[in-house]
Wavefront OBJ file of the C-alpha trace (Angstrom):
o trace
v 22.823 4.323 -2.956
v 21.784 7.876 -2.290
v 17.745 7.493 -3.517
v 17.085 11.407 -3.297
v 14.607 11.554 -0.754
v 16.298 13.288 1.834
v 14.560 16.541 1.167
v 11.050 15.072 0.007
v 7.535 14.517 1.938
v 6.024 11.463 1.879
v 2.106 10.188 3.048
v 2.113 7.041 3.750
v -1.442 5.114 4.326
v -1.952 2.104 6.756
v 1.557 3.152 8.264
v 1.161 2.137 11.921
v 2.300 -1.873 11.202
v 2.785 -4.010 8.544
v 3.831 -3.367 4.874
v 2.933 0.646 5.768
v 5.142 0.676 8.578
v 8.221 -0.688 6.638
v 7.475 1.645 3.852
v 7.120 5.279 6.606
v 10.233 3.357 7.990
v 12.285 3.281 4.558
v 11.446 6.883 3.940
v 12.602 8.102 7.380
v 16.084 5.919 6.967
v 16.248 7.697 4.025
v 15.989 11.322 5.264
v 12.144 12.023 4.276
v 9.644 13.639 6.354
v 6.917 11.737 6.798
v 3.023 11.394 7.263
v 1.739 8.386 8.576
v -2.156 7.894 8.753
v -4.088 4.946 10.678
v -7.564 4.372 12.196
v -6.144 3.449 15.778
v -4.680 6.249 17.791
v -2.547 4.101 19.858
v -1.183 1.979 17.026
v -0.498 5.668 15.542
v 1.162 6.923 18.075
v 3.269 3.659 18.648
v 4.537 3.768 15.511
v 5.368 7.546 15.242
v 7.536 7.424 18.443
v 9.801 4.359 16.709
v 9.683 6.206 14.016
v 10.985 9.097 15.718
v 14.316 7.258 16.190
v 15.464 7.400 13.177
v 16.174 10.924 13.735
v 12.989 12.260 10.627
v 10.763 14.782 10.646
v 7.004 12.572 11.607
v 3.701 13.727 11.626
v 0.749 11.682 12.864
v -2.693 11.289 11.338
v -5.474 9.526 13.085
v -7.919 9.070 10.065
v -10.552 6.334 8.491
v -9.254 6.583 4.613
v -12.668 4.614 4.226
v -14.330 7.315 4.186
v -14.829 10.603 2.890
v -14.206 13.151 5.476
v -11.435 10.667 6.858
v -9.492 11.415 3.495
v -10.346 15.415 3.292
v -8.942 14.759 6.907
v -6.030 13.643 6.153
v -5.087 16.105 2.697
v -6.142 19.334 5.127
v -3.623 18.104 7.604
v -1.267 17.393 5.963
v -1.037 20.220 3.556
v -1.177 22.179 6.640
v 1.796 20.641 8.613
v 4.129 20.016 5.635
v 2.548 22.323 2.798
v 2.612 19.653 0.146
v 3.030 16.051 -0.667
v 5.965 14.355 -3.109
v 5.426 10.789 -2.443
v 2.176 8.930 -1.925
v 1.734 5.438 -0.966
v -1.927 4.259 -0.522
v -2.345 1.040 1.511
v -5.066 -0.475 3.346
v -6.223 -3.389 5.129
v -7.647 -6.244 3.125
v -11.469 -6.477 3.110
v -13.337 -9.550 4.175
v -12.525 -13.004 3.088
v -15.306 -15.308 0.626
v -16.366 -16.819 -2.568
v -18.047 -15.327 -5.153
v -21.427 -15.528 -4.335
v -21.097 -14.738 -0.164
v -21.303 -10.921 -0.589
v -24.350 -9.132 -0.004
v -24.000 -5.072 -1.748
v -23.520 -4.177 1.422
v -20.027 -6.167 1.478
v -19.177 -5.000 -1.817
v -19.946 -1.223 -0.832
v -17.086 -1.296 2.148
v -14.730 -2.690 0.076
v -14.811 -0.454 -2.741
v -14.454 2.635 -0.439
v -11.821 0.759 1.553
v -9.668 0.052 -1.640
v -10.738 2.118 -4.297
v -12.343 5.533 -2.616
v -8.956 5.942 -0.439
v -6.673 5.890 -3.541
v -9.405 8.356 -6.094
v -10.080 10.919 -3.326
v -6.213 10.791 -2.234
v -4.643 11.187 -5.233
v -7.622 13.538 -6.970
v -6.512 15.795 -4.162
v -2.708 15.507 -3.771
v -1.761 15.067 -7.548
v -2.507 18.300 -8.912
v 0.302 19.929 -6.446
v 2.751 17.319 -7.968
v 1.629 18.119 -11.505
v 2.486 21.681 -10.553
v 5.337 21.068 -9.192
v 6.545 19.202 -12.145
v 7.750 16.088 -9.946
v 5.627 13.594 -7.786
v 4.957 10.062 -7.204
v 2.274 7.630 -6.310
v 2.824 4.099 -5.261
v -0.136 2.215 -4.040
v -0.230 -1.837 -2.533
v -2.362 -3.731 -4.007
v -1.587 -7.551 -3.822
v -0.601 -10.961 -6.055
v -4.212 -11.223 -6.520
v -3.942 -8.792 -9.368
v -2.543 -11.128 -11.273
v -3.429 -14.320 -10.069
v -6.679 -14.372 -7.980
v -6.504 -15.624 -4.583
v -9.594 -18.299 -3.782
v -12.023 -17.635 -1.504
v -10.727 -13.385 -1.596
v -13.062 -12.119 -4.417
v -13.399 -8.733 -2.591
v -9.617 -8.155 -2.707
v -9.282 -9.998 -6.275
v -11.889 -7.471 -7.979
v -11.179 -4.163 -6.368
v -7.408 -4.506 -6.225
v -7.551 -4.992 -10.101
v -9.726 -1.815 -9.670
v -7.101 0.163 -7.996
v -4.575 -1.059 -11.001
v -6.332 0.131 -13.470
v -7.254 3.417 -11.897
v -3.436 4.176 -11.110
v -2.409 2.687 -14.982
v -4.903 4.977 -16.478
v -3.421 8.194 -14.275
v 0.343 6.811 -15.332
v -0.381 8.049 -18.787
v -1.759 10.977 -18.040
v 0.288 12.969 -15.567
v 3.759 11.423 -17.075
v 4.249 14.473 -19.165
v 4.254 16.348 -15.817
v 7.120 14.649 -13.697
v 4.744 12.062 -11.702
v 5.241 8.761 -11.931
v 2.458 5.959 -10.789
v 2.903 2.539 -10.018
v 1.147 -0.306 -7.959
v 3.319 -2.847 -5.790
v 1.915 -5.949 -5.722
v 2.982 -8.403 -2.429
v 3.080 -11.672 -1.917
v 2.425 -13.668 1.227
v 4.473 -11.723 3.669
v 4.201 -12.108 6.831
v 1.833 -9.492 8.434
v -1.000 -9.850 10.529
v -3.366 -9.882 7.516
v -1.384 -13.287 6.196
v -2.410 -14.647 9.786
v -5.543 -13.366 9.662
v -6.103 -15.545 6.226
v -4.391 -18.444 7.466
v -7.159 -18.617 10.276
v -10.102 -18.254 7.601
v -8.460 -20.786 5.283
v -8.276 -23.137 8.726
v -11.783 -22.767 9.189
v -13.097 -22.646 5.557
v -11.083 -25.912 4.609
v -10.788 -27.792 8.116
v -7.046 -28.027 7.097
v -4.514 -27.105 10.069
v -3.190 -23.489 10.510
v 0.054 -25.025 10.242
v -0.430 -26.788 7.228
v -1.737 -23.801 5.209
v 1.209 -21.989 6.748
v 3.727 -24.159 5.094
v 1.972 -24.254 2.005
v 2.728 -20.259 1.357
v 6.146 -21.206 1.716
v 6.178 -24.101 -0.319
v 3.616 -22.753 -3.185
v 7.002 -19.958 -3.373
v 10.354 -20.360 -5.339
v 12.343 -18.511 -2.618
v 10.983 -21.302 0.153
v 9.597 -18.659 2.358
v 6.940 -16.084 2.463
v 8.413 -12.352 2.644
v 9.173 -9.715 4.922
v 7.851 -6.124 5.374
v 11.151 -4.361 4.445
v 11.376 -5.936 1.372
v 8.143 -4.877 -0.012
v 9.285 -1.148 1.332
v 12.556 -1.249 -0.684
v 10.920 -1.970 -3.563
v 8.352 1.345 -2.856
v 11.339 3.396 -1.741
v 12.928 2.757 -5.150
v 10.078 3.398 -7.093
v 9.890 6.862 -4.779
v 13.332 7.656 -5.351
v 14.744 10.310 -8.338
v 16.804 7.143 -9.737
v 12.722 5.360 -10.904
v 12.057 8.661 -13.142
v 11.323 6.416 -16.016
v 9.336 4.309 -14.233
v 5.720 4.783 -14.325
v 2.761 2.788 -15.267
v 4.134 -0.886 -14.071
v 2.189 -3.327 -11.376
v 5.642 -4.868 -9.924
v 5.406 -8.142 -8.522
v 7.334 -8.762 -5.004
v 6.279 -12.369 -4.366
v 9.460 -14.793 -4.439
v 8.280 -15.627 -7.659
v 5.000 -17.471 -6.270
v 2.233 -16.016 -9.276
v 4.488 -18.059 -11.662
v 3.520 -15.607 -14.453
v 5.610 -13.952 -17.847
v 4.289 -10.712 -17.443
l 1 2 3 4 5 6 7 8 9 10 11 12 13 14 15 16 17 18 19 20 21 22 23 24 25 26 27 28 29 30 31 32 33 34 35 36 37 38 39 40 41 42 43 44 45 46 47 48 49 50 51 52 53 54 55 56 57 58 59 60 61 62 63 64 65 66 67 68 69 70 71 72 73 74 75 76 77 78 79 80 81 82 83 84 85 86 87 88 89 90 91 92 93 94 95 96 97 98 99 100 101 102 103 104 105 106 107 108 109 110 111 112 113 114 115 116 117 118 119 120 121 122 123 124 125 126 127 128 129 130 131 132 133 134 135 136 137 138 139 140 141 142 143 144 145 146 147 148 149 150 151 152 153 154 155 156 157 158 159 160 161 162 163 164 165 166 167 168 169 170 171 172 173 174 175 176 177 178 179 180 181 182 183 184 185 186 187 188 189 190 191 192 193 194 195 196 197 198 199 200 201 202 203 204 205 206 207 208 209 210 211 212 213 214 215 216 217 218 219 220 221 222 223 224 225 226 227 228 229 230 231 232 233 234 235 236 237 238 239 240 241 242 243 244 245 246 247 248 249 250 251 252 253 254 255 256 257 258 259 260 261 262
């Protein structure tokens, strides 16, 4: 299925592994020129070279999307290389794992500009070219915990439901001007954040790490937890021309695990 893409520019956030990585992958199979922005140089440059081989157009961005000037980074350089932006995907890394009560301000500060600031500054700056352009989307990652909060992740839980209502409230704003917005929300799939959890649950609980491995898989319909690439075919969809009357939805890819209706 031809998705469209082949003559549209995509940023993609967190793109040097993980869900990001399958997602700047998707797009480049697809014929997209692509953006990719991470904190580590070498994971950046890693990934742009395998990238590479898929025959796309790639441009590397070594940037903290934590921060402000790491985002103003990132828009200058990329309006610079490619002159504009059609597709957005925000992603980050999850922020620290811990109940309730564990999190000093300070805690709560980091995460909000680790979730939240990336995906206000990014799309206060790159939306208003779309709008203009009369065609545009925005796809951010946010996780199951939106709709069914993860123990022991209040961080993630709060500021992910943050970032959904942020992106629904945009939806119905900028719809009237070709730019759809929607939030993908993942599963357990198996990235090095899912290990990273399965090591705090080992040591919060006293439970094994291969015990709380299992139970992801058996806690989910499909019997397994889920890949990369499957998340990113679900965001290249929602990228493609085919999703224009798609906008506004938080779409669950979780092998049916959150158990809810809606």
């Amino acid at each position: 299925m031809d998705l469209g893409l082949s003559k549209r520019i995509a940023l993609v956030c967190g793109a040097s592994k993980g869900i990001g990585y399958a997602c700047a992958e998707e797009f480049a199979r697809e014929g997209a020129s692509v953006a990719i922005v991470a904190r580590d140089a070498n994971s950046v440059a890693a990934a742009a070279a395998k990238l590479g081989k898929h025959g796309a157009n790639i441009f590397p961005i070594i940037a903290d999307l934590s921060t402000s000037e790491g985002t103003a980074a990132t828009v200058a350089k990329v309006i610079e290389h490619y002159g504009r932006v059609d597709v957005l995907v925000t992603n980050t890394g999850g922020p620290t794992p811990g109940p309730a009560l564990s999190h000093d301000w300070a805690a709560w500060t980091k995460a909000i500009e680790l979730l939240l600031r990336s995906a206000v500054e990014l799309t206060r700056a790159l939306v208003p070219g779309m709008q203009e352009r009369k065609w545009g989307r925005v796809i951010g990652i946010t996780s199951i915990a939106v709709k069914k909060p993860v123990a022991s992740l209040v961080l993630s839980n709060s500021l992910r439901a943050g970032v959904t209502g942020y992106y629904r409230t945009l939806a119905n704003e900028i719809g009237i001007d070709g730019v759809t917005v929607n939030t993908v929300l993942p599963g357990y799939v198996a990235t090095e954040r899912l290990e990273q959890l399965a090591e705090a649950t080992a040591k919060r609980t006293g439970a094994t790490r291969d015990s709380i491995t299992d139970s992801y898989k058996e806690g989910t319909p499909v019997g397994r937890v889920g890949t990369p690439a499957e998340i990113a075919a679900v965001v290249a969809f929602l990228a493609s021309e085919k999703a224009s009357f798609v906008t506004g939805q938080a779409i669950l890819v979780d092998g049916g695990r959150s158990g809810t209706l809606f």
